[in-house]
C-alpha positions in Angstrom: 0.0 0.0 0.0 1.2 3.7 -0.9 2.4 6.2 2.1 -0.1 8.9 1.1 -3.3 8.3 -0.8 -5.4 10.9 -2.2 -8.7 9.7 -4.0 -11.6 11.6 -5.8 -10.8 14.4 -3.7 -12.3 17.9 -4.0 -12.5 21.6 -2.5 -14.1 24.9 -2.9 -14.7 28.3 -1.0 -17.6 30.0 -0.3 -21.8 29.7 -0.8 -24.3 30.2 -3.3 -23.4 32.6 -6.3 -19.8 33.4 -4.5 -18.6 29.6 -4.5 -15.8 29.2 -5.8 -14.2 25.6 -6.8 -10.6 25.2 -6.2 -9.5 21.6 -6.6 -11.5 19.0 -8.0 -10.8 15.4 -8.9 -7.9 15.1 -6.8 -6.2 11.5 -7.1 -2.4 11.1 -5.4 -0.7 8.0 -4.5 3.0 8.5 -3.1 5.5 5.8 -2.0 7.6 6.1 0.7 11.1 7.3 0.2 9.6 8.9 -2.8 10.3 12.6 -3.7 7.1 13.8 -5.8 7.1 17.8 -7.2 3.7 19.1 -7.6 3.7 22.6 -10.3 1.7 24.6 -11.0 0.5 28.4 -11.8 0.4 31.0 -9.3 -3.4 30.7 -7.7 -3.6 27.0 -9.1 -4.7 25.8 -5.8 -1.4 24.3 -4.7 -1.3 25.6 -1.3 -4.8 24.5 -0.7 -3.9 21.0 -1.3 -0.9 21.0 0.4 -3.3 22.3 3.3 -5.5 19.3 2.6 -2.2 16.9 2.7 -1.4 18.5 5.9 -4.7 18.2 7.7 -5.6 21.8 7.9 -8.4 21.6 5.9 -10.6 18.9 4.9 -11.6 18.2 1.5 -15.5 18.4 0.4 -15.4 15.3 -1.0 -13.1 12.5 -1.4 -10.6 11.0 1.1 -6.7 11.4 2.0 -5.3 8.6 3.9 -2.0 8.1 5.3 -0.3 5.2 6.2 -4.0 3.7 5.6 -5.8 6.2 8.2 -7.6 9.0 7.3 -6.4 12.4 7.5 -8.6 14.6 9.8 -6.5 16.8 11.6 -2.8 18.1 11.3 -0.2 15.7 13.1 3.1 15.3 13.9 4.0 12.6 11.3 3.6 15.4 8.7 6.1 17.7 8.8 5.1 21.0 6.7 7.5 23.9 6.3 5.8 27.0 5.0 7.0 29.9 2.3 7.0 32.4 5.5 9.4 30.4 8.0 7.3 30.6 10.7 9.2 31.4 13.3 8.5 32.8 16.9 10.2 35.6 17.1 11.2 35.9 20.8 13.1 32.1 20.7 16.3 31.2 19.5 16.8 28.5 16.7 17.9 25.9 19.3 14.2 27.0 21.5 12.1 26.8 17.9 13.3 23.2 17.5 13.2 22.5 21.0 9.5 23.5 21.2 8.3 21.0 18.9 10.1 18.5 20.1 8.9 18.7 23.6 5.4 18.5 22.3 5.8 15.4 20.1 7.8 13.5 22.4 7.4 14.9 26.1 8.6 10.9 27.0 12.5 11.4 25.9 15.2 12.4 28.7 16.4 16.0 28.7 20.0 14.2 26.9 18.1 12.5 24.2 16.3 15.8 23.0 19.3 18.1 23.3 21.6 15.5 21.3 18.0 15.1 18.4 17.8 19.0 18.6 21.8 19.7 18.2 21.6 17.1 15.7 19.0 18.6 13.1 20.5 22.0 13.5 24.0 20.4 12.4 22.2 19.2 9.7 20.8 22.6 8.2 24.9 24.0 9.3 23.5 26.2 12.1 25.5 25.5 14.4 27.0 28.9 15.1 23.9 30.0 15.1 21.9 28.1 17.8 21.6 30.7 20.4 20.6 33.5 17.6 17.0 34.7 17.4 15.2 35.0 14.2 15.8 38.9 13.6 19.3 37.9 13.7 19.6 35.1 10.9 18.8 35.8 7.2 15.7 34.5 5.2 18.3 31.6 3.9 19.0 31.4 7.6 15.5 31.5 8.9 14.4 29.0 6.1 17.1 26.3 7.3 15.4 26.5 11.0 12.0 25.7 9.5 13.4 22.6 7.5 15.2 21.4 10.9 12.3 21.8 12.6 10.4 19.8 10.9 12.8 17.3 10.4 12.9 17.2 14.3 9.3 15.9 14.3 10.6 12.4 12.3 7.5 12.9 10.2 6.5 9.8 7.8 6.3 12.7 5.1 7.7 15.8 4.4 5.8 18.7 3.0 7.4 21.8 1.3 4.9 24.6 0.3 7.3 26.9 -2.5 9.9 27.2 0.8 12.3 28.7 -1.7 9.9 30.8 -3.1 10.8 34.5 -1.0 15.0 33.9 -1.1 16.6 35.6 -3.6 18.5 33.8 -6.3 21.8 32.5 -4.8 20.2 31.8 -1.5 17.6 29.6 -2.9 20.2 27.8 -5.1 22.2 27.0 -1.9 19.0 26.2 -0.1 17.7 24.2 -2.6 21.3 22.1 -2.7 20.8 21.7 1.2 17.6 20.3 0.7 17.9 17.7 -2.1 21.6 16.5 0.6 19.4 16.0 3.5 16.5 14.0 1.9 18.4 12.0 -0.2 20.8 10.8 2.9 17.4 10.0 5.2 15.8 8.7 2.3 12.8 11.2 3.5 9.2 11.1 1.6 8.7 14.4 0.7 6.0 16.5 -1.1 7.1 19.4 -2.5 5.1 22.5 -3.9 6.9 24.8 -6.5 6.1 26.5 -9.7 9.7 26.3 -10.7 9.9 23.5 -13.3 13.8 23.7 -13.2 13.4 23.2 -9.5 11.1 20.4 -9.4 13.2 18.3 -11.9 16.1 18.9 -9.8 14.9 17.6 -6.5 12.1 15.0 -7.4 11.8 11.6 -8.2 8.6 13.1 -11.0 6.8 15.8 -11.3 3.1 15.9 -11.4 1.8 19.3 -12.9 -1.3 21.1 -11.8 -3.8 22.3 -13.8 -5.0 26.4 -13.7 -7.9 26.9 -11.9 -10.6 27.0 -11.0 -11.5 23.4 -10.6 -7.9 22.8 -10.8 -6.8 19.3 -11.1 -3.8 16.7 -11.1 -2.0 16.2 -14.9 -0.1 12.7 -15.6 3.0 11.8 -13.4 5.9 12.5 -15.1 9.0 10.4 -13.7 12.3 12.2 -13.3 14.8 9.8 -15.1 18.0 12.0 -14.2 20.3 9.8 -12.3 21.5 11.3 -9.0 23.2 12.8 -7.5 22.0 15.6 -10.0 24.5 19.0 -10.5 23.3 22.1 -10.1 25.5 23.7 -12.3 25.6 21.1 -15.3 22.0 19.8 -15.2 21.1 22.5 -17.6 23.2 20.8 -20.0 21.8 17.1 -19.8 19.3 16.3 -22.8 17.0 14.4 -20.6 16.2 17.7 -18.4 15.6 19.1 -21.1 13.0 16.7 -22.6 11.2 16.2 -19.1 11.2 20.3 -18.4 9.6 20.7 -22.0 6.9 18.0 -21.2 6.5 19.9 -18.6 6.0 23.4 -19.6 4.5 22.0 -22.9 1.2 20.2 -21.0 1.0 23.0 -18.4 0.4 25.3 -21.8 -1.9 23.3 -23.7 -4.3 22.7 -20.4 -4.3 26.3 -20.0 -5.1 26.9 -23.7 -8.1 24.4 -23.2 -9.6 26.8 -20.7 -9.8 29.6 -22.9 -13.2 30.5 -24.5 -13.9 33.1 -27.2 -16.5 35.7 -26.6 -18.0 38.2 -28.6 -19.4 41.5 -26.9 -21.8 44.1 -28.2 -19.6 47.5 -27.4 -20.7 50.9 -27.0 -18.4 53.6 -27.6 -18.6 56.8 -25.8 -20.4 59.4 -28.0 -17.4 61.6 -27.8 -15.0 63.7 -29.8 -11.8 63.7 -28.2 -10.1 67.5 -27.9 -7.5 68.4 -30.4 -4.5 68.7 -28.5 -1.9 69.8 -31.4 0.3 71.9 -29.6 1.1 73.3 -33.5 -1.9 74.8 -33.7 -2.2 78.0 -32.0 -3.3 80.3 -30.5 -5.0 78.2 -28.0 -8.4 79.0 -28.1 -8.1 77.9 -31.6 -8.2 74.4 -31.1 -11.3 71.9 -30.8 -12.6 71.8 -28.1 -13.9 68.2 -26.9 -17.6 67.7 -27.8 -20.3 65.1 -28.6 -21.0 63.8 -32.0 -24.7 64.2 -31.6 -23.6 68.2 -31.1 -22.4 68.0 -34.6 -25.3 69.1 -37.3 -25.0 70.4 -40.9 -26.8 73.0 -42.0 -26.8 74.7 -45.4 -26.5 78.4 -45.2 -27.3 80.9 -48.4 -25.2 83.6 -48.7 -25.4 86.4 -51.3 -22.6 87.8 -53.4 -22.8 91.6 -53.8 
């Protein structure tokens, strides 16, 4: 049986007229030690089902089962680091960590959670940094904390909504490197949400794009055939991450295209002469002044010669 099932699963906002359908037709299946990239446009619906995945919302129809139970509530064998760190602001990074893990093992010895805690900050190189508070660190920084806090929690699954997504360029490159290290040594199951195509075929074992919304739903799997550990700086040149990130893009495209509809409307232009503002033509009060065509008449006006 899969780690994470998702089946017939849909979700919408609102009532009557204002109703809006999100996600619809929803079907997932993850392995575990899997690393699955979900893309998709900006308002697609990926954070709400990452928020579905994660139990903090539940879907209006359909089911999502983990490890063979239902989903109904968030939990600590789902790890979830969000695009905004998350951070309380008046504890350190070793405090943050040590927060959670006092609430999702209040059993271990005051040893075994310093040693777990010291650990997963060594693992995100914070080190140096333990005793720091938030306002201190960078985003990169700040980021890294929220990954090792998670980690902490020895989830079953690991879910990353766009956690790259407010770094800047370098950062997120190095970030991104740190990531894709630590999951592929603790052969983690991880989730994660981008819309970064690059990004997804770097990290993931495939990439399933999402449709635009509304009514957004899942596109085919498409498996990442790269063999790892994958380079950074010479992926760009390997032919098969080029075929997968055009598959990619290409069926991202085409489902958008198939939401377009052609309309024709009945326009009424304003019965309006604009003013003639030829700065050539002067003096001033010269110039036409801005009317209404239905102010226009012709008339025809004798005149007599002498």
């Amino acid at each position: 049986m899969s780690l994470l099932v998702v089946n017939n699963v849909c979700k919408g906002f609102g009532s009557g007229k204002g109703r809006v359908e999100i996600l619809e037709d929803i079907n997932l299946e993850i392995e575990a030690g899997e690393f699955v990239a979900i893309i998709g446009y900006s308002g697609a619906g990926k954070t709400t089902l990452m928020s579905l995945l994660a139990g903090l919302t539940t879907p209006d129809s359909g089911t999502v089962k983990l490890n063979g139970k239902d989903v109904d509530g968030p939990g600590p064998d789902r790890g979830i680091v969000f695009q905004n760190y998350s951070l309380l602001p008046w504890l350190t990074v070793y405090e943050n960590i040590a927060l959670a893990v006092d609430q999702v093992f209040p059993q271990w010895t005051a040893e075994r959670c310093r040693s777990h805690i010291e650990k997963n900050i060594a693992m995100v190189n914070l080190t140096p940094a333990a005793k720091k508070l938030p306002s201190e660190l960078s985003g990169g920084m700040r980021q890294r904390v929220s990954v090792a806090r998670a980690l902490a929690l020895q989830p079953a699954i690991l879910l990353l909504d766009e956690p790259l997504s407010a770094l800047d360029a370098l950062t997120r490159a190095n970030l991104r490197d740190e990531i894709n290290r630590i999951c592929q040594e603790d052969k983690k199951t991880v989730v994660l949400i981008t819309n970064d195509p690059d990004e997804a075929i770097l990290l993931a074992d495939r990439v399933i794009p999402l449709t635009a919304g509304p009514r957004a739903t899942l596109g085919p799997s498409i498996p990442v055939t790269i063999p790892r550990p994958r380079a950074r700086t010479a992926i760009n040149q390997n032919y098969d991450f080029k075929q997968t990130r055009n598959e990619v893009i290409d069926y991202l495209l085409k489902a958008t295209d198939k939401r377009k509809v052609a309309m024709s409307m009945k326009l009424v232009l304003p019965d309006l002469i604009p003013e003639d503002l030829d700065k050539r033509r002067m003096p001033f009060e010269n110039r036409r002044r801005p009317r209404r065509r239905s102010e226009e008449k012709r008339e025809t006006v004798e005149v007599t010669r002498e």
